[in-house]
C-alpha positions as CSV (number, residue, x, y, z in Angstrom):
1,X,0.5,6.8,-21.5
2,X,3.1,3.9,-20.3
3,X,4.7,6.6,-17.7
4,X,1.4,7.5,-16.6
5,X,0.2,3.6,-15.9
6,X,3.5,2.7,-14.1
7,X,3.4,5.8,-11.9
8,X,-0.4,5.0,-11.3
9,X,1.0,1.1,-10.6
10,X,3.6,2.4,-8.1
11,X,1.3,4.4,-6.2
12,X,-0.8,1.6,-6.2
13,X,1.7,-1.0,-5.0
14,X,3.3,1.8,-2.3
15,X,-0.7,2.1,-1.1
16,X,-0.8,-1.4,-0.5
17,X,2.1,-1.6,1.4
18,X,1.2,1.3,3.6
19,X,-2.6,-0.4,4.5
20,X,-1.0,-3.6,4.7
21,X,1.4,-2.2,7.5
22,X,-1.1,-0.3,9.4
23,X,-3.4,-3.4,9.3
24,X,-1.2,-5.4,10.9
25,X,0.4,-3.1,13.2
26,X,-3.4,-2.8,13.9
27,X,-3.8,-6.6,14.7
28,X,-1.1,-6.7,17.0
29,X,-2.6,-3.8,19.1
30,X,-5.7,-5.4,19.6
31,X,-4.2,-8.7,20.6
């Protein structure tokens, strides 16, 4: 159950990171 909340919390985390890079790569196109 432990391997199967980290692996849910890295996908999570790696997720984040992805959105949070196309949002601002996003910002700056529309500036």
């Amino acid at each position: 159950m432990i391997e199967v909340f980290e692996a849910f919390g890295w996908t999570l985390l790696l997720g984040g990171l992805a959105v949070a890079v196309l949002f601002i790569t996003a910002l700056d196109k529309k500036r």
